[in-house]
C-alpha positions, 0 to 999 in steps of 0.5 A, spaced: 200 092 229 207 092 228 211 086 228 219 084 227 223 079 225 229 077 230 233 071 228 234 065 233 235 063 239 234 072 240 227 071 239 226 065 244 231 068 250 226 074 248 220 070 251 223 068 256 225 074 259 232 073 259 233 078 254 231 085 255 236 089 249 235 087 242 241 090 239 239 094 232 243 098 227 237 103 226 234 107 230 225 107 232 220 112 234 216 106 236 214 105 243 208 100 243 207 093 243 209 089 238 209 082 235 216 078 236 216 074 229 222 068 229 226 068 223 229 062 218 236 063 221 239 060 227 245 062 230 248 056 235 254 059 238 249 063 241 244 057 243 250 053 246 252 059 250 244 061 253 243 052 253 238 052 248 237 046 243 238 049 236 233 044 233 227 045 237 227 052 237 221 055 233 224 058 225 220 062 220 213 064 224 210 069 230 211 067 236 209 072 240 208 079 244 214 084 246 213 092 248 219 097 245 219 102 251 226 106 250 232 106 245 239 107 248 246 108 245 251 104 246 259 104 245 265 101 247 264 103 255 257 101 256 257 094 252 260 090 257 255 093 262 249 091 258 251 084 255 247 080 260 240 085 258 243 084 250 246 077 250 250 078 245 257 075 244 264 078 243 266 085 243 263 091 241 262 092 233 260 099 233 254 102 230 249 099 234 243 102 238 238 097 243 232 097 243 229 096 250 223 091 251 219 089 257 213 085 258 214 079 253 208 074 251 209 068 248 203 066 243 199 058 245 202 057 238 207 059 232 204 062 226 208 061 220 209 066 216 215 070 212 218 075 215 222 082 213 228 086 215 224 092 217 217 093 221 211 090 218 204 090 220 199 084 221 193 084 223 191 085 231 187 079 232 192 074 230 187 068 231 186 071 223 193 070 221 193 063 223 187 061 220 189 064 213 196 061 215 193 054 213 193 057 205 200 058 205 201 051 205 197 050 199 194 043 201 187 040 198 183 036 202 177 036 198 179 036 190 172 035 188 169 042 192 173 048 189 171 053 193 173 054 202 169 059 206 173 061 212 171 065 218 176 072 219 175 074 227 174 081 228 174 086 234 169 086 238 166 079 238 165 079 230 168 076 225 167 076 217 167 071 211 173 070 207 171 066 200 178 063 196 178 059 190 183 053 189 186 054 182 184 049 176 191 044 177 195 044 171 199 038 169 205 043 167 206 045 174 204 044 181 197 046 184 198 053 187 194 054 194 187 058 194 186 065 192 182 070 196 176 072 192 173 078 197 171 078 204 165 081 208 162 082 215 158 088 217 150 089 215 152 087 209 154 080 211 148 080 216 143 081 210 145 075 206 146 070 212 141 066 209 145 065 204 151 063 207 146 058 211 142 055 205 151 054 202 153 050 208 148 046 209 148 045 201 156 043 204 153 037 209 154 042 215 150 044 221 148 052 221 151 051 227 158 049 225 158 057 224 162 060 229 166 066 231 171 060 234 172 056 227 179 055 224 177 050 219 174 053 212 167 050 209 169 047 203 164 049 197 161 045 191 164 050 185 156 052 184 154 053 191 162 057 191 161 061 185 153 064 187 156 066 194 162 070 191 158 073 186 153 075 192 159 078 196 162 081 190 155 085 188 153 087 197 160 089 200 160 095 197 153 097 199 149 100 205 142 100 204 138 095 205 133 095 199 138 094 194 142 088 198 136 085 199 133 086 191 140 083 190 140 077 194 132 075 191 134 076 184 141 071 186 136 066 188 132 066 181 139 067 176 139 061 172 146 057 173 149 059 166 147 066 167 152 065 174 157 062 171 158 067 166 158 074 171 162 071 176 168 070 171 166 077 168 167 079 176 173 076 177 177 077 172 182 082 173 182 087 168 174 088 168 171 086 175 170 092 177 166 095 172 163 088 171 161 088 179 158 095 178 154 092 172 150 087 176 148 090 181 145 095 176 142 088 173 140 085 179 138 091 184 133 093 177 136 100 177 
């Protein structure tokens, strides 16, 4: 889904209904719906003049919903007669075109999140933007459980899961936040469930705290986090249910020094492919 950064209070008067005109410097072919991101910048002539508090206005995040159904030119004769649908203030600078918008939505809560000076995408859902919006601010909660298992909704009810890494902190420099280290759904993910279980509840959680509707990631004791990511990392790519399941039994009886090993060889920039590949052989007996 497209979305697009507009400063404040623009962002805020589009939500509102108040304003229907988003003015441009370029044109667009797009007519869809798209998502409203608020920028960092807030301009309070503007604020003053639609009653606005400057302060509470939402900055830096997704704030909602808003269709492009049309794009029409502007010039000096027509800016005053499209001012109270554009809302901008002074006269006419040249050069700009509006974007006609309709149907805006505002989201139950903003998503922070950086935005760009052009049409970016992000995910249809944004329920899995919001939950890996909790990386960004690079708070751990649990220094003695490394790894996060995160559930990522997905069209049609489903959803998958999404295995971060935190960093080893360094006394050089300040700890960075996790780094994602795959992800899986599908009749891959379904193939290993009893692993993903027998994590969680090595984790101190019940099987039923797995749930489409989470938004709070499952934090992992590094031996149990690492097995799990070497699991995925070897099934994503397959589809035949024999060798998933030569996998997943041979993962059970692998010795920890043997996991620990493969796992940095399966993670490791340079080679993780080919290191990947390399298991599957091992473990699928092939």
């Amino acid at each position: 889904m497209k979305a697009i950064t507009i400063r404040q209070p623009w962002a805020e008067l589009i939500l509102q209904g108040r304003k229907t005109i988003e003015l441009r410097s370029w044109q667009t072919k797009i007519r869809e719906r798209v998502v409203v991101h608020a920028g960092k910048e807030v301009k309070r002539a503007a604020c003053e003049a639609y009653s606005l508090d400057a302060g509470s206005l939402v900055r830096g995040a997704l704030v909602g919903y808003v269709d492009i159904v049309d794009v029409v030119g502007l010039d000096q004769g027509n800016w005053e007669e499209l001012r109270p649908q554009h809302l901008a203030l002074g006269d006419y600078p040249g050069g700009l075109v509006g974007w006609r918008l309709a149907n805006p939505e505002r989201l139950p809560e903003p998503i922070p999140m950086t935005g760009r000076r052009q049409f970016f995408n992000v995910p249809d859902d944004l329920s899995a933007v919001a939950h890996m919006a909790v990386s960004a601010k690079g708070v751990r909660t649990h220094p003695d459980k490394p790894f996060e298992l995160r559930v990522v909704p997905r069209g049609g009810g489903d959803y998958a899961l999404s295995l971060y890494q935190w960093p080893v902190k360094s006394n050089h420099a300040p700890e960075a936040g996790p780094q994602r280290l795959v992800e899986l759904w599908g009749i891959q993910l379904r193939a290993v469930s009893d692993h993903v279980l027998e994590a969680l509840r090595k984790g101190g959680y019940k099987v039923t705290d797995l749930s489409r509707a989470r938004r709070e990631p499952f934090h992992l004791d590094e031996e149990t986090g690492l097995r799990l990511a070497l699991l995925f990392l070897a099934v994503k790519p397959l589809t035949k249910l024999g060798r998933i399941e030569a996998i997943s039994s041979a993962m059970r009886a692998m010795p920890s020094e043997e996991a620990y090993y493969w796992f940095s060889k399966c993670t490791a920039a340079s080679r993780a492919s080919g290191a990947q590949q390399a298991v599957r052989i091992l473990l699928a007996e092939e």
